[in-house]
C-alpha positions as CSV (number, residue, x, y, z in Angstrom):
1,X,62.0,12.6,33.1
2,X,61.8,10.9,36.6
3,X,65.2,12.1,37.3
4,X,63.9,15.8,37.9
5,X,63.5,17.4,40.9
6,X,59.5,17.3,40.0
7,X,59.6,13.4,40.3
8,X,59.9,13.9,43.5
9,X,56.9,15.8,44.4
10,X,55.9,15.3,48.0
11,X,58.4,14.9,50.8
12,X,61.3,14.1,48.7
13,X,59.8,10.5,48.1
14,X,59.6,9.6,44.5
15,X,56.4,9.3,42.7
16,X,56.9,6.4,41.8
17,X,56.8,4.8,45.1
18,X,53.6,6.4,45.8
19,X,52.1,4.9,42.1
20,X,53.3,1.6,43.8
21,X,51.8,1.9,46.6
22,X,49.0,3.2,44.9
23,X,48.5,0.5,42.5
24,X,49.0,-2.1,45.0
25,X,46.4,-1.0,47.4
26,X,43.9,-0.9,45.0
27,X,44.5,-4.0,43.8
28,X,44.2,-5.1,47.2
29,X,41.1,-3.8,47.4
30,X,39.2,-5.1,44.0
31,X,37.8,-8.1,45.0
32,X,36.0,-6.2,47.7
33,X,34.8,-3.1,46.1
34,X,31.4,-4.7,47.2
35,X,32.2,-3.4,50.6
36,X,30.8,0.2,50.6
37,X,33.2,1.7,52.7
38,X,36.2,0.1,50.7
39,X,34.8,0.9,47.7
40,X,34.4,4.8,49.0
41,X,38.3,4.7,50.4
42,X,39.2,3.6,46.8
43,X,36.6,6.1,44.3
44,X,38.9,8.7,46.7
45,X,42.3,7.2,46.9
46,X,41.9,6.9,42.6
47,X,40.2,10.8,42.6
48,X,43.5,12.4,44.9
49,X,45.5,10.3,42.2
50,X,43.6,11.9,39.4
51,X,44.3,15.6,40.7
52,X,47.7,14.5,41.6
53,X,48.2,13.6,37.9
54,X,46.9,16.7,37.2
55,X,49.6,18.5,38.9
56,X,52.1,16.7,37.7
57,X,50.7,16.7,33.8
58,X,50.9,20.6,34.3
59,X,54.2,20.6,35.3
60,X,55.3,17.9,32.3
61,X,53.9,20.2,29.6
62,X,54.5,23.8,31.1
63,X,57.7,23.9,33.6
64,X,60.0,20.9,33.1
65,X,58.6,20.3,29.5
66,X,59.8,17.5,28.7
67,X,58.3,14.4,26.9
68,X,57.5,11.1,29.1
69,X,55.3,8.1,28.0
70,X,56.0,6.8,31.0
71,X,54.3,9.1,33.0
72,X,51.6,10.4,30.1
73,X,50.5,6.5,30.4
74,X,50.6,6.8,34.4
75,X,48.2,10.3,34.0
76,X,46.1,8.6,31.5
77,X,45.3,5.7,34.0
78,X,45.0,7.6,36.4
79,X,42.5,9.9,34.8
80,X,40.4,7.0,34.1
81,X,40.3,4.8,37.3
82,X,37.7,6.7,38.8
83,X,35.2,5.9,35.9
84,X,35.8,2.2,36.1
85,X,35.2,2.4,39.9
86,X,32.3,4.1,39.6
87,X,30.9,1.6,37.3
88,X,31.8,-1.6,38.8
């Protein structure tokens, strides 16, 4: 699956990289999630990756149909990152 043209989304630049970069920055920003305005950058950095994974779900079940754990797992997380920061 992330050798379709659809893994590559936004500019040409794989979605993978921006998962990575993502993922990192959040990270980055855990331990200080007490901080309201880092914890408002990150409930909207994780809800822009929930609608992107929305997108991209779409696409993986109606135009490229094709299976991918990979990226169902990635969608699932996504999906659910904003909960978590909304509770912590």
């Amino acid at each position: 699956m992330v050798q379709t043209p659809r893994a590559r989304a936004v500019a040409g630049i794989p979605n993978a990289a921006f998962g990575l970069a993502y993922y990192a920055a959040l990270a980055a920003a855990i331990p200080l999630l007490g901080v309201s305005e880092v914890r408002t950058a990150a409930l909207l950095a994780s809800v822009g990756a929930a609608a992107f994974s929305a997108y991209l779900a779409y696409s993986l079940l109606f135009v490229t149909r094709m299976p991918c754990v990979y990226c169902w797992t990635s969608h699932f997380v996504n999906w659910i990152l904003p909960f978590l920061i909304l509770r912590s």
